[in-house]
C-alpha positions as CSV (number, residue, x, y, z in Angstrom):
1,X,-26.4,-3.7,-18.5
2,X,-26.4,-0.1,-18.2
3,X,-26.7,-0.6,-14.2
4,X,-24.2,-3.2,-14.0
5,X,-21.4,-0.3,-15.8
6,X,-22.8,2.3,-13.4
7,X,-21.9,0.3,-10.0
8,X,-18.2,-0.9,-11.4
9,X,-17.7,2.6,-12.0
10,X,-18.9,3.4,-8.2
11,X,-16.7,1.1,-7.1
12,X,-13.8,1.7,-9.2
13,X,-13.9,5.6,-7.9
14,X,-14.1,4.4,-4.3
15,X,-11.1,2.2,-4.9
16,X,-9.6,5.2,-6.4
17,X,-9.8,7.5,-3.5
18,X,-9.4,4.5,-0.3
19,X,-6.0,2.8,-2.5
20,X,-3.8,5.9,-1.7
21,X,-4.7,6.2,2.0
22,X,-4.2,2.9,2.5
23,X,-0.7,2.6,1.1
24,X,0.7,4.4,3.9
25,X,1.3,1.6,5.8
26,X,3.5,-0.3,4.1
27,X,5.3,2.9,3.9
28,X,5.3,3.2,7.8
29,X,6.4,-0.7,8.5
30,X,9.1,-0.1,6.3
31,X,10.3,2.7,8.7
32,X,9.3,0.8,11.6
33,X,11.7,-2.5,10.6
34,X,14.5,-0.3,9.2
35,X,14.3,1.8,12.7
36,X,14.2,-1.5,14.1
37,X,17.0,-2.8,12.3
38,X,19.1,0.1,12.9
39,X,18.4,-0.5,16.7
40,X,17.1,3.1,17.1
41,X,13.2,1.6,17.5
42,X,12.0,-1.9,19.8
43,X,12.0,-4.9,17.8
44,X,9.8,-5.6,15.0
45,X,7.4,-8.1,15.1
46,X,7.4,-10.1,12.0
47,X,9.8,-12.9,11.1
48,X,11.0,-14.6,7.8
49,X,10.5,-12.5,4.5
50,X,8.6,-9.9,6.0
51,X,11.1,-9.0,8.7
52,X,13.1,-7.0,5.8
53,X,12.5,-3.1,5.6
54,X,12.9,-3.5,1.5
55,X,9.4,-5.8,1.3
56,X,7.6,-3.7,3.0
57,X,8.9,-0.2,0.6
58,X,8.3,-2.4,-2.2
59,X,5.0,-3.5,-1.4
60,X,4.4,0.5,-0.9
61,X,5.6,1.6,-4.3
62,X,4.2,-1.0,-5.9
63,X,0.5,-0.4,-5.0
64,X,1.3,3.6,-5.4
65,X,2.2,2.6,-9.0
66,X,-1.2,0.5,-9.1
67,X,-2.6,3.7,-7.1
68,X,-1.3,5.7,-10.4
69,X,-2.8,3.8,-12.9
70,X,-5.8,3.8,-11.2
71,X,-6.2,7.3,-11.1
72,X,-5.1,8.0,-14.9
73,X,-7.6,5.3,-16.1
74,X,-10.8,7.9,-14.6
């Protein structure tokens, strides 16, 4: 028992400190298809619902709101 709460602890500090780097991305797509949209960048390469600029930034805040928690629950 006692091992099993050790390792989800592990792994809910490595999932506290990989979460926020990884959120970037969504953050930079977002850019990307609103560039992209604005005709200032080449076009973007996705289609349907994840052709829009706003999925993408809300994807992003989403998971930095998830990132939040995460951190505040240490």
């Amino acid at each position: 028992m006692q091992r099993s709460k050790q390792s989800a602890m592990e792994v809910a500090a490595l999932a506290r400190e990989l979460v926020t780097p990884m959120l970037v991305l969504p953050f930079v797509l977002s850019a990307w298809c609103l560039g992209s949209e604005m005709q200032f960048l080449s076009g973007f390469p996705a289609t349907g619902i994840l052709s829009h600029w706003m999925i993408w930034a809300g994807i992003g805040t989403i998971g930095l709101m998830a990132a939040t928690r995460l951190r505040s629950t240490q």
